[in-house]
PDB file with SEQRES, HELIX, SHEET and CRYST1 records, atoms N, CA, C and O in Angstrom:
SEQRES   1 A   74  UNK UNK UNK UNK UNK UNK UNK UNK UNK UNK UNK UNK UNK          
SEQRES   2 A   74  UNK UNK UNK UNK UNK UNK UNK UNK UNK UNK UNK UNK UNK          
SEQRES   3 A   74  UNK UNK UNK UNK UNK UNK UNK UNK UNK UNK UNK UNK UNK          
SEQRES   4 A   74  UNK UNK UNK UNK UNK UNK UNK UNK UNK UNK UNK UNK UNK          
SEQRES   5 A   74  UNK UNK UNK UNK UNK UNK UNK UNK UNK UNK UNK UNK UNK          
SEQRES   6 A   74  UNK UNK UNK UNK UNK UNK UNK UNK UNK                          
HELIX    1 AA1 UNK A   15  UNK A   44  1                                  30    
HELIX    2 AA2 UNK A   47  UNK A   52  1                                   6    
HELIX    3 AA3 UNK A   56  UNK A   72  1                                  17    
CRYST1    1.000    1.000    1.000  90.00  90.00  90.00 P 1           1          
ATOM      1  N   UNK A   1      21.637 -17.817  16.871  1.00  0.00           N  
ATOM      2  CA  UNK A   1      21.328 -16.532  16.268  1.00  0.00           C  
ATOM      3  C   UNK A   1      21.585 -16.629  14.769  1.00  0.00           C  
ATOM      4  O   UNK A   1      22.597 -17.135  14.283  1.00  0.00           O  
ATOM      5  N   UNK A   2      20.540 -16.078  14.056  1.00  0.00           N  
ATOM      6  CA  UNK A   2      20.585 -16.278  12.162  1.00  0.00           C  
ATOM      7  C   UNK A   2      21.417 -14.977  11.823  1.00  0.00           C  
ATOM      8  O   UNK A   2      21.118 -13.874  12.281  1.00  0.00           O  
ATOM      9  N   UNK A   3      22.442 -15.192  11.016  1.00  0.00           N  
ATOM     10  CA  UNK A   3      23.331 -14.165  10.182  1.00  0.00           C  
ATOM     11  C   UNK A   3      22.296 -13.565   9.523  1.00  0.00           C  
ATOM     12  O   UNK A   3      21.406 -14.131   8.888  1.00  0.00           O  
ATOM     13  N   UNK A   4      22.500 -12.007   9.757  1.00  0.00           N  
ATOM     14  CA  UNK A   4      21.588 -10.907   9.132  1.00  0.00           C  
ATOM     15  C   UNK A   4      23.188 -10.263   7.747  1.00  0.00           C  
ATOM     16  O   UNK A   4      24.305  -9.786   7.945  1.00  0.00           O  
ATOM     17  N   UNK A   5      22.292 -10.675   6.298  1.00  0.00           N  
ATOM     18  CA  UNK A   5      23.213  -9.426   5.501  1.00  0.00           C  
ATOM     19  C   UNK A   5      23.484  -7.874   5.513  1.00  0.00           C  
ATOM     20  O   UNK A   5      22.904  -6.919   6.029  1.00  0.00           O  
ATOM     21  N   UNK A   6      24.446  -8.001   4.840  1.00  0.00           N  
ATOM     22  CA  UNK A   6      24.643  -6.392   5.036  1.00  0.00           C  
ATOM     23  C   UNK A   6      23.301  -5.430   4.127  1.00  0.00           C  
ATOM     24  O   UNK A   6      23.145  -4.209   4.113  1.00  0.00           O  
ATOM     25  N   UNK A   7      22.786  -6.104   3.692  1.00  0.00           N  
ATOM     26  CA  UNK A   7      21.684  -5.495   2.886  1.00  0.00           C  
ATOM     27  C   UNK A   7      20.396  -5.299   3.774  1.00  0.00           C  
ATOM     28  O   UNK A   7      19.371  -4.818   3.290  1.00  0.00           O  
ATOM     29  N   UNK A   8      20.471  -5.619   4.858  1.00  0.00           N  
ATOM     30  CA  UNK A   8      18.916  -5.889   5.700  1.00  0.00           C  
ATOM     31  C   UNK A   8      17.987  -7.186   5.384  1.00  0.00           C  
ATOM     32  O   UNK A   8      16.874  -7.332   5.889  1.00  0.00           O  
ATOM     33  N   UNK A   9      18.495  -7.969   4.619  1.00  0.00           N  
ATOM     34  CA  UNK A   9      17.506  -9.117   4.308  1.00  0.00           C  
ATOM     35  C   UNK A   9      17.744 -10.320   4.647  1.00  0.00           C  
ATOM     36  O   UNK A   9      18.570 -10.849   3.903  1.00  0.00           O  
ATOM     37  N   UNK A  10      17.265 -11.132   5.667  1.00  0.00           N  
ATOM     38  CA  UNK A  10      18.031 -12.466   6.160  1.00  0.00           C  
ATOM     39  C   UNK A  10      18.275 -13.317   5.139  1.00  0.00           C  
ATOM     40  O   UNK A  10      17.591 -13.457   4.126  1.00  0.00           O  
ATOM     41  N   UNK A  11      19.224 -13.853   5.422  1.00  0.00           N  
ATOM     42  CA  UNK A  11      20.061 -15.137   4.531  1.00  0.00           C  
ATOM     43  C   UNK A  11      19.400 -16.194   4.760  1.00  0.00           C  
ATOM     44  O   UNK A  11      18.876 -16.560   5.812  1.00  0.00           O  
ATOM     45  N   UNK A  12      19.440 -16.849   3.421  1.00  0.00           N  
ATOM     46  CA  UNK A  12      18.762 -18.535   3.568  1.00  0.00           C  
ATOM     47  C   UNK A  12      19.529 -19.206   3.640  1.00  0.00           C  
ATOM     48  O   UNK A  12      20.501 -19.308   2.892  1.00  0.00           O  
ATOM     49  N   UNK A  13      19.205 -19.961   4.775  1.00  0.00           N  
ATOM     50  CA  UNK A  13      20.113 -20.918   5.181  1.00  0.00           C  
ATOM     51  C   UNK A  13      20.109 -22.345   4.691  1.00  0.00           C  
ATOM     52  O   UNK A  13      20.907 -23.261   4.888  1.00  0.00           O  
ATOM     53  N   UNK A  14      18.851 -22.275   3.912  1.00  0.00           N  
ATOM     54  CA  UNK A  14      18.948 -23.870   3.713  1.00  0.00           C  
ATOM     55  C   UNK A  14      18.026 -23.507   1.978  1.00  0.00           C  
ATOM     56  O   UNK A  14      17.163 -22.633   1.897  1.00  0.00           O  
ATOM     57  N   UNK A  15      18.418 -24.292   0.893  1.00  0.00           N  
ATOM     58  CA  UNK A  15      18.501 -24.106  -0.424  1.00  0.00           C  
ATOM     59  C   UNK A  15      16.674 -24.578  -0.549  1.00  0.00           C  
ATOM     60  O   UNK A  15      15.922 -24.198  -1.447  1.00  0.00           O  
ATOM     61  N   UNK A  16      16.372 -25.304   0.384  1.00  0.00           N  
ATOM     62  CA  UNK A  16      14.512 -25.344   0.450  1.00  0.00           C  
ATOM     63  C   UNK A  16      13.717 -24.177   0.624  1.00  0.00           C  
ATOM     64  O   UNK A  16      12.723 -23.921  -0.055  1.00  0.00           O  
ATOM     65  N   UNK A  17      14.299 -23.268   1.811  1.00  0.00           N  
ATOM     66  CA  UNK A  17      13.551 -21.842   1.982  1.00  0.00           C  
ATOM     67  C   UNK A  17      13.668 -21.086   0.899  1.00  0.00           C  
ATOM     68  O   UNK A  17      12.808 -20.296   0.509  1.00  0.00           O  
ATOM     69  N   UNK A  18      15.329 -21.416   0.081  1.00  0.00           N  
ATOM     70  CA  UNK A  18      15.401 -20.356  -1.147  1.00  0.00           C  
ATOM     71  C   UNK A  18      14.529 -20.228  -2.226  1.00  0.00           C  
ATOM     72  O   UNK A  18      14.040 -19.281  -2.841  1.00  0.00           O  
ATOM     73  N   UNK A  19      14.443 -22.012  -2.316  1.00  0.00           N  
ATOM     74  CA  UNK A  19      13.448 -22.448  -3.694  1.00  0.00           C  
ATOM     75  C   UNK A  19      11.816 -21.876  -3.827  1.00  0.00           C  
ATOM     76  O   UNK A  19      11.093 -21.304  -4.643  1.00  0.00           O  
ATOM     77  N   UNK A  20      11.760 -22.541  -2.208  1.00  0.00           N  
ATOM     78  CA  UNK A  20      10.160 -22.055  -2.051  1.00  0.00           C  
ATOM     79  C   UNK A  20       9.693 -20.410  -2.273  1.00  0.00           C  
ATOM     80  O   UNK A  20       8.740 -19.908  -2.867  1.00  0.00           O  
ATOM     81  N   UNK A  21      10.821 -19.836  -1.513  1.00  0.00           N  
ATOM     82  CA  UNK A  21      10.300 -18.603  -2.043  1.00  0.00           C  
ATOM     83  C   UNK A  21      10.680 -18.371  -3.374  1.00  0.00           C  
ATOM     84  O   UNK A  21       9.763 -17.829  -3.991  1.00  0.00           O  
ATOM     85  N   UNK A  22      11.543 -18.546  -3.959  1.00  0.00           N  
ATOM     86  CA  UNK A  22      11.689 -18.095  -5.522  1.00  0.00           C  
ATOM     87  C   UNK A  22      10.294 -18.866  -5.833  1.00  0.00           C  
ATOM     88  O   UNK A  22       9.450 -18.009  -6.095  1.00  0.00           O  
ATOM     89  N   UNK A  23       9.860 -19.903  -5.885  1.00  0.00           N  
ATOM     90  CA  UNK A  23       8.405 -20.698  -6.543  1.00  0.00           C  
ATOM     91  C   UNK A  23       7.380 -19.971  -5.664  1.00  0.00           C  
ATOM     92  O   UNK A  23       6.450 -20.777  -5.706  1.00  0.00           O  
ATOM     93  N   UNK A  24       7.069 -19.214  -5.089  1.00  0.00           N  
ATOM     94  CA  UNK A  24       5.758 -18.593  -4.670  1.00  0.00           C  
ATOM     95  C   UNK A  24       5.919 -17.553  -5.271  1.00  0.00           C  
ATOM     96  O   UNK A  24       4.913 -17.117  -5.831  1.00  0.00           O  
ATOM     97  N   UNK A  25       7.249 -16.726  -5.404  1.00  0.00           N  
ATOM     98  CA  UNK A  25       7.171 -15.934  -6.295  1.00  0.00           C  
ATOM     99  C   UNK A  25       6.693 -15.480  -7.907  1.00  0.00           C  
ATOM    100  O   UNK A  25       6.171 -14.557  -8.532  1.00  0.00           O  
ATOM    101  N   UNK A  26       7.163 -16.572  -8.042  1.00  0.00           N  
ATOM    102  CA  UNK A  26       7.130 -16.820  -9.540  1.00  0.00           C  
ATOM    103  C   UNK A  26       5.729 -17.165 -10.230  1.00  0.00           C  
ATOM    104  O   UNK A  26       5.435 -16.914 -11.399  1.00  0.00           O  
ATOM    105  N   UNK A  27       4.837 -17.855  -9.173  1.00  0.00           N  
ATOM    106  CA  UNK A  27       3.644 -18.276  -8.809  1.00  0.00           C  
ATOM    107  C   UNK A  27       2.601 -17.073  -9.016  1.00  0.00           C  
ATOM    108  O   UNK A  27       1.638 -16.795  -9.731  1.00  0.00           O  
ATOM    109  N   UNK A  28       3.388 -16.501  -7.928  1.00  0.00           N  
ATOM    110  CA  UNK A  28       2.105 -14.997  -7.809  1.00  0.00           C  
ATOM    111  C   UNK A  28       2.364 -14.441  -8.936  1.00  0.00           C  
ATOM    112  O   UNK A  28       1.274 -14.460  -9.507  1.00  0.00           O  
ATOM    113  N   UNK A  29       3.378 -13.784  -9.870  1.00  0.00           N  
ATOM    114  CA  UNK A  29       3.382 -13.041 -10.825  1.00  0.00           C  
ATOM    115  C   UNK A  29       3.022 -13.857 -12.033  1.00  0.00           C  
ATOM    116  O   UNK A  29       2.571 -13.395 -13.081  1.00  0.00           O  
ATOM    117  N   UNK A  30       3.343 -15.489 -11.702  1.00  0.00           N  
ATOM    118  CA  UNK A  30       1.996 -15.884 -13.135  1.00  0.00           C  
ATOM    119  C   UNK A  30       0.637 -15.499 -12.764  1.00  0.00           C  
ATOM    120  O   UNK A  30       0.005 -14.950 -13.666  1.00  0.00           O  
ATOM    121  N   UNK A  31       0.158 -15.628 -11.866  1.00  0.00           N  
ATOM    122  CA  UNK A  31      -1.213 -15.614 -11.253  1.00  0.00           C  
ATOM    123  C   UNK A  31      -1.820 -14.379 -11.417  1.00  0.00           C  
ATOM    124  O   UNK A  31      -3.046 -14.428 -11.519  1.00  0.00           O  
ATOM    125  N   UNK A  32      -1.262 -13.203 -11.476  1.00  0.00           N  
ATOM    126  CA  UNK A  32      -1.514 -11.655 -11.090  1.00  0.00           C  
ATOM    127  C   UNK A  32      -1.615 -12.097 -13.016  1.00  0.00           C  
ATOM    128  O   UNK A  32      -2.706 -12.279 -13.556  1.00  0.00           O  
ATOM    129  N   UNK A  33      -0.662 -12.169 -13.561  1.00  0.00           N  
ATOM    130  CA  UNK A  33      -0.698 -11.942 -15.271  1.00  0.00           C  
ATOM    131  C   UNK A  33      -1.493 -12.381 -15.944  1.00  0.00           C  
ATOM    132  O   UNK A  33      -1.974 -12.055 -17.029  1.00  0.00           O  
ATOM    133  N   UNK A  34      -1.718 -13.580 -14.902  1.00  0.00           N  
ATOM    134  CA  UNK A  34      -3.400 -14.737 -15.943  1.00  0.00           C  
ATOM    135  C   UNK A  34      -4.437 -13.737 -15.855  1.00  0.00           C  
ATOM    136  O   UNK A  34      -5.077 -13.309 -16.816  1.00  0.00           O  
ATOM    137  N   UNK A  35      -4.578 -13.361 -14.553  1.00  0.00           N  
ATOM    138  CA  UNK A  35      -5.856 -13.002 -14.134  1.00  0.00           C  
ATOM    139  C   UNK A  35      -6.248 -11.399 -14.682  1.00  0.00           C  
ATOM    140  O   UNK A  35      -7.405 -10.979 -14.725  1.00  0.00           O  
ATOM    141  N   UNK A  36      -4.954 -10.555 -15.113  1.00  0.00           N  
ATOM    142  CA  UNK A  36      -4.792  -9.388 -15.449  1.00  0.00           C  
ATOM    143  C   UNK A  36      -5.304  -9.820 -17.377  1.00  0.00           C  
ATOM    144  O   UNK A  36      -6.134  -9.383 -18.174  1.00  0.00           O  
ATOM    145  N   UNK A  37      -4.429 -10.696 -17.385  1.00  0.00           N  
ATOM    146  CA  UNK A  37      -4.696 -10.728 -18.838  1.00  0.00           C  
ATOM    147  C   UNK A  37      -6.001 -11.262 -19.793  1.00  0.00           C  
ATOM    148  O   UNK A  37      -6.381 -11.016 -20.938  1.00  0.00           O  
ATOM    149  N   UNK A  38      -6.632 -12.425 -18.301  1.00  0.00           N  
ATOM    150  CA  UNK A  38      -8.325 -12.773 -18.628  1.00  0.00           C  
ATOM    151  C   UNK A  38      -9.102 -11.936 -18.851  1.00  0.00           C  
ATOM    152  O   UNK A  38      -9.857 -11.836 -19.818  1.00  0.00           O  
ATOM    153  N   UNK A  39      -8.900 -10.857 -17.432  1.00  0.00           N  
ATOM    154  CA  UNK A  39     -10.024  -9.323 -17.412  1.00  0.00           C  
ATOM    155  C   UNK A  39      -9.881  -8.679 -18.906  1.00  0.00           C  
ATOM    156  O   UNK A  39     -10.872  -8.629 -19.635  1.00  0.00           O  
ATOM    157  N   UNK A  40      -8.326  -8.078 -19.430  1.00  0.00           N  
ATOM    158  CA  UNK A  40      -8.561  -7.558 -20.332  1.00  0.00           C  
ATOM    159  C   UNK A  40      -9.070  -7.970 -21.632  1.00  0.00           C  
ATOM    160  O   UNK A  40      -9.575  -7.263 -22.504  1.00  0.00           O  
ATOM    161  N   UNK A  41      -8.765  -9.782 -21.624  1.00  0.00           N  
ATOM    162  CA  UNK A  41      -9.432 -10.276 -22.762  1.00  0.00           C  
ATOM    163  C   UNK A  41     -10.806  -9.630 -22.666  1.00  0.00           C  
ATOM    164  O   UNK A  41     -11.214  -8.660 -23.304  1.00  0.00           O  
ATOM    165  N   UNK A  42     -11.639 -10.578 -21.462  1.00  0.00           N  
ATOM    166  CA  UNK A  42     -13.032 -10.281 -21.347  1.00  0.00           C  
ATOM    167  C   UNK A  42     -13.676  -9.108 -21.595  1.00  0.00           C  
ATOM    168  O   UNK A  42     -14.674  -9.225 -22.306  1.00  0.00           O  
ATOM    169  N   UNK A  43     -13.286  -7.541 -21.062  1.00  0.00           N  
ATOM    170  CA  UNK A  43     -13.567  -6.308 -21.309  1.00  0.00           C  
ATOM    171  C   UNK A  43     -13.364  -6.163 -22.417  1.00  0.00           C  
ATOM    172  O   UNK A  43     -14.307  -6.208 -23.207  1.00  0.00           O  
ATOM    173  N   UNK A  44     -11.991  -5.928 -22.874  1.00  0.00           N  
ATOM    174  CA  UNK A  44     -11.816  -5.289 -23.995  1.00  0.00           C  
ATOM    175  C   UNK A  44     -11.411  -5.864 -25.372  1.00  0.00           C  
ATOM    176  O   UNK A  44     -11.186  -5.090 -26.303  1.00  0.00           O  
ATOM    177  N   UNK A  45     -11.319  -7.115 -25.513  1.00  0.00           N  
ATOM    178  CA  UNK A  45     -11.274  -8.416 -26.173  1.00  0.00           C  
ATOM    179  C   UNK A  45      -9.695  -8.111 -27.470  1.00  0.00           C  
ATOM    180  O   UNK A  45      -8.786  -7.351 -27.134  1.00  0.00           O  
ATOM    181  N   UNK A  46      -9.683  -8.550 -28.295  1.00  0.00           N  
ATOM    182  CA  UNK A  46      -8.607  -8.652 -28.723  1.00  0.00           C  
ATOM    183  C   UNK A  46      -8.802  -7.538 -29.771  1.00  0.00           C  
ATOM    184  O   UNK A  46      -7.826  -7.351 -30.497  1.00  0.00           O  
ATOM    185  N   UNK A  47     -10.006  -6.678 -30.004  1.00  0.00           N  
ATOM    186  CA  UNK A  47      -9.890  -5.781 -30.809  1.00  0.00           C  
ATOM    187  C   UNK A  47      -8.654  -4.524 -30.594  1.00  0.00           C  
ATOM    188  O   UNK A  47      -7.938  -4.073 -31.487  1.00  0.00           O  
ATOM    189  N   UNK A  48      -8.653  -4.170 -29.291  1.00  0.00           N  
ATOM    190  CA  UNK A  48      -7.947  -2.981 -28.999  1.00  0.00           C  
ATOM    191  C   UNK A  48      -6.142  -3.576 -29.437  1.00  0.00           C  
ATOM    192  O   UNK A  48      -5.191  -2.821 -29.641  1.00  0.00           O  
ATOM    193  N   UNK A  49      -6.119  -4.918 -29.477  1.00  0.00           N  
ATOM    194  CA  UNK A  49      -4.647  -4.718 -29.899  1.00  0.00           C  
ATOM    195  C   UNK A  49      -4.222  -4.478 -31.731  1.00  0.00           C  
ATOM    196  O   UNK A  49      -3.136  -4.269 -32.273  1.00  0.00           O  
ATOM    197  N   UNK A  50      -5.537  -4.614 -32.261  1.00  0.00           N  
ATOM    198  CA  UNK A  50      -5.304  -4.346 -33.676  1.00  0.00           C  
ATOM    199  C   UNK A  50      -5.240  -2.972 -33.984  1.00  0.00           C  
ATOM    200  O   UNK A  50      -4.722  -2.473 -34.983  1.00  0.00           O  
ATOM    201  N   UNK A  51      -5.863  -2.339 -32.957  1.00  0.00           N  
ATOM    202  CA  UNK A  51      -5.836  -0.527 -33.098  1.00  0.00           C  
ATOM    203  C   UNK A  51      -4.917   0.384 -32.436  1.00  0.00           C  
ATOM    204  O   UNK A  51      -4.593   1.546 -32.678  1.00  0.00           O  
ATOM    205  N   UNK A  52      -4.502  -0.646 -31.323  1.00  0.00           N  
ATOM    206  CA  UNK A  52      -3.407   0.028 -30.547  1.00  0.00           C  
ATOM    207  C   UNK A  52      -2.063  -0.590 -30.450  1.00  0.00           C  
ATOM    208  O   UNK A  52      -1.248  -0.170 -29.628  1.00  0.00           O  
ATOM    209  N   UNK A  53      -1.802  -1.547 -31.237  1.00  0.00           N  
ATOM    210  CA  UNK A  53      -0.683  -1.974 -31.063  1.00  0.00           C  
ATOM    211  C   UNK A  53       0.836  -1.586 -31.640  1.00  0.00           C  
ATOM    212  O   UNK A  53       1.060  -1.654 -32.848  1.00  0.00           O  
ATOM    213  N   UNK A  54       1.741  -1.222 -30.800  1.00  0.00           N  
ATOM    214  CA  UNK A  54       3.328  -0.745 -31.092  1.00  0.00           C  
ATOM    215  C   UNK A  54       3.914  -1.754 -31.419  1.00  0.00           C  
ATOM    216  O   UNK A  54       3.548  -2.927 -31.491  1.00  0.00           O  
ATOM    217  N   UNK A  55       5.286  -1.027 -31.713  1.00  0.00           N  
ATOM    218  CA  UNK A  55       6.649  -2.300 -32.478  1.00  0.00           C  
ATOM    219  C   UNK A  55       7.437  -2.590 -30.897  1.00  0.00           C  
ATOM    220  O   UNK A  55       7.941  -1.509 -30.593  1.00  0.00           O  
ATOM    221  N   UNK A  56       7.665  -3.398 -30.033  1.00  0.00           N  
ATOM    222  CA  UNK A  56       7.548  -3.402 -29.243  1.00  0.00           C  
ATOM    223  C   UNK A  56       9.105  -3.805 -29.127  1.00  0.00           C  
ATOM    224  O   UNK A  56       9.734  -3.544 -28.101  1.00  0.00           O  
ATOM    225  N   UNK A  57       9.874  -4.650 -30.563  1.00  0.00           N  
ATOM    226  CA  UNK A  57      10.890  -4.681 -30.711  1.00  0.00           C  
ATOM    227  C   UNK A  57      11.777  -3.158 -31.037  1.00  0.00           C  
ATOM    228  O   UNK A  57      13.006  -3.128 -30.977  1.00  0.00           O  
ATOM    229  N   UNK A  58      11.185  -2.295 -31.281  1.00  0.00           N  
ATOM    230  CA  UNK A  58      11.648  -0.778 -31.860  1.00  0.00           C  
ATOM    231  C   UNK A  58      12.257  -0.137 -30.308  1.00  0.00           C  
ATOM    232  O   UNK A  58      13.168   0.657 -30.075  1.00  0.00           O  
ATOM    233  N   UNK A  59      11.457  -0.757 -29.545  1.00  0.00           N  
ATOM    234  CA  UNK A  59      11.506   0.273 -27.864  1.00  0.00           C  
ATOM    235  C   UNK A  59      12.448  -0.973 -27.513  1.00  0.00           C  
ATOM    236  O   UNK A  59      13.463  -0.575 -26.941  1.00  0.00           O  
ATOM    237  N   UNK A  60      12.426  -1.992 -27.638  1.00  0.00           N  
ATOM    238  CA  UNK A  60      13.497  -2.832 -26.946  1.00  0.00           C  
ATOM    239  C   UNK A  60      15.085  -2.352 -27.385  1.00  0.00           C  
ATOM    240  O   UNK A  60      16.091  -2.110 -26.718  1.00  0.00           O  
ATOM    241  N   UNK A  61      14.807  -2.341 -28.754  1.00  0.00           N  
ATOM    242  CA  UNK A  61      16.169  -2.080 -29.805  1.00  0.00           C  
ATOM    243  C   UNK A  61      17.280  -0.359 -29.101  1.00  0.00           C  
ATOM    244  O   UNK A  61      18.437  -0.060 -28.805  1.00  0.00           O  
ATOM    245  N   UNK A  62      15.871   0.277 -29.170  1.00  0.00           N  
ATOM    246  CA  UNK A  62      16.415   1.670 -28.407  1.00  0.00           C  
ATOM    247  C   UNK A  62      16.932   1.636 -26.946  1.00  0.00           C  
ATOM    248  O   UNK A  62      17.635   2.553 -26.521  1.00  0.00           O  
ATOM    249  N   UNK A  63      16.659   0.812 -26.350  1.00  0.00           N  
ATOM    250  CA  UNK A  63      16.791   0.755 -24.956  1.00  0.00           C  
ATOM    251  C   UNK A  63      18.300   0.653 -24.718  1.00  0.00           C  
ATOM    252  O   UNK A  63      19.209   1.309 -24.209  1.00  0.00           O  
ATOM    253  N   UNK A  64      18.020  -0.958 -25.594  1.00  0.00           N  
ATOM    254  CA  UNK A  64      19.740  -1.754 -25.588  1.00  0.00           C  
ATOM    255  C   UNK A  64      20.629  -0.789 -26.124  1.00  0.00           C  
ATOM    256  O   UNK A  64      21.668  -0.639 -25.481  1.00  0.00           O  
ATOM    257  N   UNK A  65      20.458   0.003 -27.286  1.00  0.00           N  
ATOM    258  CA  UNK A  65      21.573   0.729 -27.563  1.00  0.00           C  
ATOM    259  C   UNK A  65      21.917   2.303 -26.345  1.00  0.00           C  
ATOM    260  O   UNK A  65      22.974   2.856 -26.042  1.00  0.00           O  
ATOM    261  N   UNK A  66      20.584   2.553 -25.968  1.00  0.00           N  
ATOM    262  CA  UNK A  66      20.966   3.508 -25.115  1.00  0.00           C  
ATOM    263  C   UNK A  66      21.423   3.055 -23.569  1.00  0.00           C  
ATOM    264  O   UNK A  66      21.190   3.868 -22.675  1.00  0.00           O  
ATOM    265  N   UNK A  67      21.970   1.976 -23.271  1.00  0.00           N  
ATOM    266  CA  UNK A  67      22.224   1.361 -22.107  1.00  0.00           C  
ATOM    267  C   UNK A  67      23.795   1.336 -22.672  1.00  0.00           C  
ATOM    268  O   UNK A  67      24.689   1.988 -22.132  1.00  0.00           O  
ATOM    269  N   UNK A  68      24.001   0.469 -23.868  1.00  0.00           N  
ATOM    270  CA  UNK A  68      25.416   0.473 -24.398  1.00  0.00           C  
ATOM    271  C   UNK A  68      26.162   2.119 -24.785  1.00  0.00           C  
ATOM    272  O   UNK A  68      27.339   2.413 -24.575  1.00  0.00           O  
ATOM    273  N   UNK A  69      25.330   2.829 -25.259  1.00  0.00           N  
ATOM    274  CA  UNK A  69      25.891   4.200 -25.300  1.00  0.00           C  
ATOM    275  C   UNK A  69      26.671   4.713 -23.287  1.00  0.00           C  
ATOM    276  O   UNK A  69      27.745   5.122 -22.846  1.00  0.00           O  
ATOM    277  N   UNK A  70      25.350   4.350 -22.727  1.00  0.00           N  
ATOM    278  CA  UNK A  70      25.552   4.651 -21.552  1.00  0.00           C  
ATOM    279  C   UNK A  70      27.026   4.067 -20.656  1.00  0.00           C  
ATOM    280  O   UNK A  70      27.866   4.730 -20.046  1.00  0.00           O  
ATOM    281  N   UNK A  71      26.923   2.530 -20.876  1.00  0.00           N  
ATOM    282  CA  UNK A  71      27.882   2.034 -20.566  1.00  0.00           C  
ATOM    283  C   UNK A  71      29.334   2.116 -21.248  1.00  0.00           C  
ATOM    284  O   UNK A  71      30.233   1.453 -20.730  1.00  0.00           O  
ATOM    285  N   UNK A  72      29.634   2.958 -22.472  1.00  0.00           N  
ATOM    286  CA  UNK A  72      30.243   3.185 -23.152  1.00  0.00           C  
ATOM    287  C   UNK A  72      30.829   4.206 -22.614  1.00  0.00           C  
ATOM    288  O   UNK A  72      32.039   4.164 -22.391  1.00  0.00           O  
ATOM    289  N   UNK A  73      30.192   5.133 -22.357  1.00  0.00           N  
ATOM    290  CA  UNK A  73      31.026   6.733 -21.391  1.00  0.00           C  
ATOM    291  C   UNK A  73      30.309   6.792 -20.083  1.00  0.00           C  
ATOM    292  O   UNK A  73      29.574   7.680 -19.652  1.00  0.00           O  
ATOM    293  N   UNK A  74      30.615   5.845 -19.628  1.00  0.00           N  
ATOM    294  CA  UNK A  74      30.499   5.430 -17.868  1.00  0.00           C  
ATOM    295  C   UNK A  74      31.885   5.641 -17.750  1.00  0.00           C  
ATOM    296  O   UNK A  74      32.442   5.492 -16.662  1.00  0.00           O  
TER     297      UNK A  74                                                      
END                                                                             
């Protein structure tokens, strides 16, 4: 009988099942991003990022400090 976690998700028992799934994972979300990011080349080509593009470091910067504020009066 396979040890079930307390989380509901079976345990890997052997460091091959772990890998493989972390690498199919990792796989599909390159795969989904190529293919997401070909379409939008193709449609909408690289013009829309000269007209629409944000500071993308500005929203990162805010985040981190509002996580540290947060964790600050936790």
């Amino acid at each position: 009988m396979e040890a079930i976690c307390a989380s509901g998700f079976a345990s890997f028992s052997t460091p091959t099942v772990l890998t493989g799934s972390v690498t199919v994972h990792t796989f599909g979300y390159l795969l989904v991003t190529g293919v997401l990011a070909l379409l939008v080349y193709e449609k909408l080509g690289v013009g829309i990022l000269r007209r629409s593009w944000f500071n993308v470091d500005f929203f990162w910067m805010l985040a981190l400090m509002a996580t540290g504020v947060f964790i600050l009066f936790l």
